[in-house]
N, C-alpha and C positions, 0 to 999 in steps of 0.2 A: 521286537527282538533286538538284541543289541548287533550293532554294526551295519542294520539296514533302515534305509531312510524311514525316517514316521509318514511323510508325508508329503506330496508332491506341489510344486510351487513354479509358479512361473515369473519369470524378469521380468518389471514394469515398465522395459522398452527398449531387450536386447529382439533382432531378428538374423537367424540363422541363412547365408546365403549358401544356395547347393546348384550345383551345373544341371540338374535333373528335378526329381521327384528326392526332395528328402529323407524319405523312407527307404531309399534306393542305400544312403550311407548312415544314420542313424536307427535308431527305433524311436517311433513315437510314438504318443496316444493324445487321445481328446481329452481337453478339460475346460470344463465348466465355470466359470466365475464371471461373476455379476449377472448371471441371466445368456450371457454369453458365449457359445463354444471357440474354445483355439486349439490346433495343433501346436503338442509343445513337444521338444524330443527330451527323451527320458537319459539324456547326459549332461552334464553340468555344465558351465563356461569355460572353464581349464580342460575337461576332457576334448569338448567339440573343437578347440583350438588345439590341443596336441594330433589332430585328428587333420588337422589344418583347412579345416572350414573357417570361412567370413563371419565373424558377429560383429553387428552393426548397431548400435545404440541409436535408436529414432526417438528422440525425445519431439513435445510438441509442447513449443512457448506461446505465453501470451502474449507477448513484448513484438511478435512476427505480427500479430494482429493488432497489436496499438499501435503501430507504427502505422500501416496498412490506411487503420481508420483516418488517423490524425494528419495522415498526409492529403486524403481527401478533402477533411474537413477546410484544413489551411489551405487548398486551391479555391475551394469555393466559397471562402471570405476573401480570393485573392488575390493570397500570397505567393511568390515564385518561387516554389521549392521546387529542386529537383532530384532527381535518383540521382546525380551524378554530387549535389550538393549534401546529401545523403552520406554519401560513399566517402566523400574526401578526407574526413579525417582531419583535417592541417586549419580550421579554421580557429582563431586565435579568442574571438570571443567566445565561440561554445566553452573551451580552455576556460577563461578567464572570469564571467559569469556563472557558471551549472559547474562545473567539476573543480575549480579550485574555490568557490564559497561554501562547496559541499549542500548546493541547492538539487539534491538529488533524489529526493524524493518521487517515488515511480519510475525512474529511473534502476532498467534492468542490470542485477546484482550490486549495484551500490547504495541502495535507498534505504540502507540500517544507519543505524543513528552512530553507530564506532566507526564504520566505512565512513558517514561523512563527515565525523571528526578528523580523521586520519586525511581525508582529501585535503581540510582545509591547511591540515599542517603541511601539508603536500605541494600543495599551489603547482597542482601539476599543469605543463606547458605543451604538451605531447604527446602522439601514441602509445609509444612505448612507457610515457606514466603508469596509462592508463589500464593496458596490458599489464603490467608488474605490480600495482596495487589488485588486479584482480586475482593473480597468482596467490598472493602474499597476504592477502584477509582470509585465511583458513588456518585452523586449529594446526599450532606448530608453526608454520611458517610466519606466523603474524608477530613473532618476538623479532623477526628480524627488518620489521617495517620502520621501527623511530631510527635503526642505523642507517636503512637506504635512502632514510630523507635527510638523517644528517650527511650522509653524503652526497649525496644529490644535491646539496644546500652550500657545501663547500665545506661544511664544520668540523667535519672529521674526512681523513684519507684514506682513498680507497684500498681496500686490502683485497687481495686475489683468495679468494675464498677462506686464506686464515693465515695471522700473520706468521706460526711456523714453517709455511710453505711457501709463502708471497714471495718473497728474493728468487726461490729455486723457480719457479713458474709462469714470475710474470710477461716474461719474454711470450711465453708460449701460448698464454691463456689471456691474454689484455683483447684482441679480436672478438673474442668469444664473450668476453664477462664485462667488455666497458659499459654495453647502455645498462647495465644494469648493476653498475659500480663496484663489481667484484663479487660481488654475492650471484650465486646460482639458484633464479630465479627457479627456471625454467627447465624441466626434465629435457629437453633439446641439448639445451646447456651441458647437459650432463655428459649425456652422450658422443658431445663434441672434445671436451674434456678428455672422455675416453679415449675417442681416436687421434686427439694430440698431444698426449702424454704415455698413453698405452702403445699407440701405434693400432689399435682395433677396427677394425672394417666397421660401417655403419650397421651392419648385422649385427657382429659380435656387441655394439656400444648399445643397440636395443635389448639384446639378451641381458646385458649387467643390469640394463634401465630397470627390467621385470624385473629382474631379483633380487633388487633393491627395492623397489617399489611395494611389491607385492610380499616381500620377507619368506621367500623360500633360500630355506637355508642351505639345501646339499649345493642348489643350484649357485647361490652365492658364495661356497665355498670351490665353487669350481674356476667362479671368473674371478675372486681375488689371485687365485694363484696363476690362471692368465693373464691378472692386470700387473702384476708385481714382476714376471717375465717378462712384459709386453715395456715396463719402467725401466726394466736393467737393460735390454734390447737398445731404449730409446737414450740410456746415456744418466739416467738419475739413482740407478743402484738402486739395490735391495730395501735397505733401512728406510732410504726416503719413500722409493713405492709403498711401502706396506702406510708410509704415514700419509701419503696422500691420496690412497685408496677408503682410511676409516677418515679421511676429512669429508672425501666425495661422498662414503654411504653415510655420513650425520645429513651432512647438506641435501642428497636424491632422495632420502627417505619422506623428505617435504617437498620436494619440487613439484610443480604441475605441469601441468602440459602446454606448449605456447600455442597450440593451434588453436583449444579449446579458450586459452584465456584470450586473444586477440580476436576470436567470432563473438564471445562476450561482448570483450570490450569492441567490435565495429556495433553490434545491436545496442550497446551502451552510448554508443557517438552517435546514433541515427536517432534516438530518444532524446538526447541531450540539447541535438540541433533542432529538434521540432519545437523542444520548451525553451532554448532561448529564442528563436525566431516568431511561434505563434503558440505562444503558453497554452490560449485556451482549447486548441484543439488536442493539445497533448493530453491536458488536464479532461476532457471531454470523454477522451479515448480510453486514459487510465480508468475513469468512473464506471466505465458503462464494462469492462471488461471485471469489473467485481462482481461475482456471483452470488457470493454471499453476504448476506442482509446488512450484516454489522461490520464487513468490511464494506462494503458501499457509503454506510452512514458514516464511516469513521472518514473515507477519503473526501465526501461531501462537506465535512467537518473542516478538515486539512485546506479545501478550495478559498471556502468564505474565510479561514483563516488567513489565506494569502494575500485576501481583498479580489478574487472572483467571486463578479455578482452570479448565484447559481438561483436561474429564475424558474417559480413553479412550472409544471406542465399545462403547454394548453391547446385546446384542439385546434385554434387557427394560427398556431406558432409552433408548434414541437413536430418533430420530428419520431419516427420509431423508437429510437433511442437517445439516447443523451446527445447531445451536437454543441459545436461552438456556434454562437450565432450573432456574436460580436468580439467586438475587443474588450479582453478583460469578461467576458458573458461567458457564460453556459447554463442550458436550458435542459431541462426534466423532458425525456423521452416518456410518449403514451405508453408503449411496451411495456416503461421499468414499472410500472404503477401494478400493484397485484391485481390478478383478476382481469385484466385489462388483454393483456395478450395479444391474439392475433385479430381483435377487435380494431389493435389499433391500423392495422392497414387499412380496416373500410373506412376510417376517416381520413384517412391522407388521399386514398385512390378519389374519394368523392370531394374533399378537398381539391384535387387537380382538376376533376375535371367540370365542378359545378361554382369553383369558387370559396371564399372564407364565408363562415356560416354567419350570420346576419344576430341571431338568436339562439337559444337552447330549443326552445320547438321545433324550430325550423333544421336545428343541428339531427334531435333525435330523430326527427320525419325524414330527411334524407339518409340515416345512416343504418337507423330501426337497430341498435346491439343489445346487446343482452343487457337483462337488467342489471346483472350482478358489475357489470362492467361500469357500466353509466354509475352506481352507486358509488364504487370506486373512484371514477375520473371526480363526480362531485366534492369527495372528501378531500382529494390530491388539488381541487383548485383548477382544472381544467377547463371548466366552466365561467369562471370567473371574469371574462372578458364580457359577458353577457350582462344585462341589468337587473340582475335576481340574485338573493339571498341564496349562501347554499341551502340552508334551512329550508329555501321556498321550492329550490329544485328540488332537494330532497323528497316534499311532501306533494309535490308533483310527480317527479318520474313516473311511476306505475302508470297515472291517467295519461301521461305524453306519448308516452310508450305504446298503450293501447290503441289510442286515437291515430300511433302511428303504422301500427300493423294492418289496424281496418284499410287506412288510408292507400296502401300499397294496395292490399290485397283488390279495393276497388280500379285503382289503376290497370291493377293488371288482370282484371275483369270475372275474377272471382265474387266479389261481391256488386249488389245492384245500386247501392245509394251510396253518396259520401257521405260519413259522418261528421256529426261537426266536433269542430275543434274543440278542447275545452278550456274556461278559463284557467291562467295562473295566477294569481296573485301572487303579490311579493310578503314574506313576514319577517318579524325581526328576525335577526342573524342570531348562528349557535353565540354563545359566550366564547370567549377567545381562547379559553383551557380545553373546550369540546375541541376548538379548530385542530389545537394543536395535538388534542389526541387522536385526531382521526387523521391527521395526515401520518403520523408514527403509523399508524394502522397499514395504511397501504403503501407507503414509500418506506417504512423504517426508518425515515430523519424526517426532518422540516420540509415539506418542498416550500414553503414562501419564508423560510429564515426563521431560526430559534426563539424563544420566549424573551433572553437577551435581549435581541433588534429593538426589544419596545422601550431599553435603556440604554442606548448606547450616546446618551447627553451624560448620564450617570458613570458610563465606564469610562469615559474621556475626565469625568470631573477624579475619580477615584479609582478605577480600576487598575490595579497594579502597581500604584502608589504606596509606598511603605512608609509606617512610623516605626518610632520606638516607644516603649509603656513602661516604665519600671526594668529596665535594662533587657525586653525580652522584644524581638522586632516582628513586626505584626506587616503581612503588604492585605490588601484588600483585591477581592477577584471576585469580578460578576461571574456566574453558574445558574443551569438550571438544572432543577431537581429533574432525575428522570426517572427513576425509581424508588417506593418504599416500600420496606418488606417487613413483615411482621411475622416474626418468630415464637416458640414457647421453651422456656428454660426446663431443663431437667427440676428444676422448683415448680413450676408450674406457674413461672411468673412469665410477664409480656414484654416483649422486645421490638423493636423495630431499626430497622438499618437503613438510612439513607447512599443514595449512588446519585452524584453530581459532574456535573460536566462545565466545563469551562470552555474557554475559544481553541483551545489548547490542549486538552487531554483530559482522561475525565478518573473521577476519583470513587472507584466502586466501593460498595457496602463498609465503608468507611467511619461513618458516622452511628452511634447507638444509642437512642434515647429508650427510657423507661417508661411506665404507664404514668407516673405524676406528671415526667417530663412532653409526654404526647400531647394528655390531655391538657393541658399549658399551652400550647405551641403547633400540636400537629396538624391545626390548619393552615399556620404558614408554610406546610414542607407538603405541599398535594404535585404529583405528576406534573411534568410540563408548564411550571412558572419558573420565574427569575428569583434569585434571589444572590443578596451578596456576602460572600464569604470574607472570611476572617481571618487568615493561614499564616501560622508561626511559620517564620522565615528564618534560615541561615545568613552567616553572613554575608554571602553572597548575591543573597534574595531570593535563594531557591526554598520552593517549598519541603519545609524541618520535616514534617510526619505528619504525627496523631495530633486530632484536635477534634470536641466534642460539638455533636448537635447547634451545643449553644453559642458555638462560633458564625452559625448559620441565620442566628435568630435573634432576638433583644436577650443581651447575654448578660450571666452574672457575676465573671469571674474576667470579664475583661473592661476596660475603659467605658462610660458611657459613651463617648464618642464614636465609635464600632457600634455598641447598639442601638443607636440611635437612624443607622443607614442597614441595618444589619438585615432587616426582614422586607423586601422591597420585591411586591406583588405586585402582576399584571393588570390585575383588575384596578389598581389604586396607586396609580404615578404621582399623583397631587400629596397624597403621605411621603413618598419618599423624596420628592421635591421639598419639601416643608421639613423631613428628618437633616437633609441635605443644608439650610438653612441654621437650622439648631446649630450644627458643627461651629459656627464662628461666634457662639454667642457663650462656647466651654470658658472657664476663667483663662488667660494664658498663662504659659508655663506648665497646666495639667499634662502636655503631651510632648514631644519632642518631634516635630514633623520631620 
């Protein structure tokens, strides 16, 4: 029916405080969502507040727990951190390193790519930088960040919130608006404003804040003709109140809040200080707090980008979870591996207390986990410390397994004989595209390093080197194929899309070859190899756009030079070594390097 709500809905992290039983001053009811019942009271957030009840906003961050983690990790590599070095604020490298190169990455509410543009142009020195860039990156007030740096920078002069009013105000309002160079960052600001050009009690300067803030109109038409009273009162007449009332609501209707932006920014200084003092256990801390699959791979991606060596998991070196475990290290937790789970404490617990495992038999007889588990850790490389193929554990496990459950159950005197042990033998290893698909399998990325690692003589010689061909500039980028997808046209004809990854970001369903072009070429484009790309570049050297299949492959419409390095397989480094050789033997002059 019209005028009555459709349906009932609960705040994703308001809580209503009451001196009693809430029911005693609202009405509620139960409801139901996700499997889970709440008490919710059936009045809105403006009613239960004119009602003058507490609502409380409890949000829960993860940035409270990567701090948490990564301050552990850095004690026990060592390092001397403290809550109080934590807390301080004023240290000039954090500054100078993470927030003015805009290395802020994981780093909580600045780690977009515009925030850390805007850092670098910032070259903030300070807290209250750091605070007013958090204010001021949000829709609206983000037009007014290139002024507060150019003033901040000296380039332009401060103006007191606007130059028709700056002369009449600035006596009164330079206290309030210098660290933040005349602009009204900060909904405080606002309010201060109020009460020292208005004359308004801090009450009264809250009430204008809502109704301003929130655009309730009757309300806001109550406190302009308070505020414009409150200007003739204070000595600035009629004509000027009314114009520095619609200055103040242009400027409050974007302000935030400084409390809210300064608890930001100290969780943003306590992240900042961990990644300059011990990168990898920040970097450790961000990892393991990714829940989801393809944000995990992507931050994994982001690490060995950095030059963090991120080392497979393994049972007599990993940890539950992800850990720093050196300088510049971080290591694959048993945990994150699928399937693995809470298997992985029975090898830490028997880890502690019987020692590092000698063997894989000896590993599985002390620890007896699940199969499903063990087939896991084998593909993830956890095993690898041992002198066996994974291939050989593979076609093992079940008989180790077996021989190791007897073996218990004789110890512990259920059964009458031991049995004997059975041989392993060792057999050749998967091919190195199986490796690489089966760690995707249960890690979602590489745990021993991308298809790439097995060129990285090749990416030093070419990668990211540009030429030019006929006035069109071409840089070269090793990638591995991570997907191909085959489609059917409303013709009834065949398609296929390649999705490639680079050190650096990756380039989804991008590429579209045809059935002549597949069957040509589509065995250089299989899952999880290297190969090197061909990427029309601007003048800048940023990658221009579209570019076909055959940028990926011995091409037809580009230089031989490109195609001659252009299709560069795992299985055959000596081809691409020897394509790599051809380059110097083109006539000169054919290219413009």
């Amino acid at each position: 029916m019209i005028g009555l709500a459709r349906h009932p809905g609960r705040h994703p992290a308001a809580v209503i405080v009451t001196p009693d039983e809430t029911s005693e001053h609202v009405p509620t009811q139960a409801l139901t969502s996700s499997g889970e019942k709440h008490i919710v009271t059936q009045f809105d957030g403006d009613q239960l507040e004119d009602l003058g009840l507490l609502k409380i906003d409890v949000l829960g961050l993860s940035a409270l727990s990567e701090i948490d983690r990564a301050l552990e990790m850095a004690r026990d590599l060592g390092y001397d951190i403290s809550e109080e070095d934590l807390e301080s604020r004023d240290d000039p490298k954090v500054y100078e390193e993470i927030f003015a190169t805009g290395d802020t990455k994981g780093v909580f509410q600045f780690e977009s790519d515009g925030m850390r543009q805007f850092l670098e142009q910032m070259e903030p020195t300070e807290f209250v930088h750091i605070a007013a860039m958090n204010a001021l990156y949000r829709p609206g007030p983000m037009q007014q960040i290139p002024e507060f740096i150019a003033r901040m920078h000296g380039k332009e002069e401060t103006i007191y919130i606007d130059p028709s009013i700056h002369d009449a105000i600035k006596e009164d309002v330079s206290d309030i608006l210098d660290d933040t160079y005349g602009i009204m960052v900060f909904q405080e600001q606002v309010m201060q404003v109020c009460q020292e050009v208005a004359g308004f009690s801090l009450g009264q300067a809250d009430i204008m804040r809502r109704a301003i803030g929130k655009k309730k109109e009757k309300l806001l038409m109550e406190q302009k003709q308070k505020f414009i009273e409150g200007c003739i009162d204070q000595g600035y007449g009629r004509e000027l109140g009314e114009t520095i009332f619609q200055k103040i609501e242009e400027f409050a209707d974007y302000a935030f809040n400084r409390a809210h932006s300064s608890s930001y920014g100290a969780l943003a200084y306590k992240q900042a200080y961990l990644k300059c003092y011990c990168r990898e256990a920040f970097q450790a801390a961000i990892v393991q707090s990714k829940s989801d699959d393809g944000d995990r791979a992507d931050q994994i991606r982001e690490l060995r980008r950095e030059g963090v060596d991120v080392k497979r998991p393994s049972v007599n070196e990993s940890k539950a979870e992800f850990a720093a475990t050196g300088e510049g290290e971080v290591r694959f937790g048993l945990s994150t591996i699928k399937y693995v789970d809470k298997e992985a404490q029975v090898f830490l617990e028997e880890r502690e207390t019987g020692g590092p495992f000698e063997s894989f038999m000896e590993c599985l007889c002390r620890c007896t986990p699940n199969a499903r588990a063990v087939k896991a850790l084998i593909k993830a490389g956890a095993f690898d410390d041992f002198d066996l193929s994974r291939a050989a554990m593979m076609e093992a496990h079940d008989k180790v397994l077996t021989y190791a459950r007897k073996r218990r159950s004789y110890k512990q005197g259920s059964r009458k004989s031991m049995p004997d042990a059975p041989r392993v033998h060792d057999v050749a290893e998967f091919p190195r595209q199986s490796r690489f698909q089966q760690e995707r399998e249960v890690a979602s990325t590489y745990t021993g390093g991308p298809p790439t690692d097995d060129f990285r003589w090749l990416a030093r010689h070419l990668s990211g080197h540009e030429h030019t061909y006929k006035g069109t500039r071409y840089r070269l980028e090793l990638a591995t194929v991570m997907k191909v997808k085959e489609q059917t046209t409303s013709n009834g004809n065949r398609m296929w899309w390649v999705t490639y990854q680079t050190a650096g970001y990756e380039i989804p369903d991008s590429a579209a070859m045809w059935d002549s072009t597949y069957e040509e070429i589509g065995d250089h484009l299989r899952p999880d190899t290297a190969v090197m790309l061909v990427l029309e570049t601007d003048v800048r050297g940023e990658y221009a756009g579209s570019y076909t299949v055959e940028n990926a492959v011995p091409a037809r419409q580009i230089p031989a030079r490109f195609g001659q390095v252009a299709c560069v397989e795992t299985q055959s480094p000596e081809a691409a070594r020897s394509a790599l050789e051809r380059l110097s033997e083109l006539p000169e002059g054919e290219m413009e390097a």
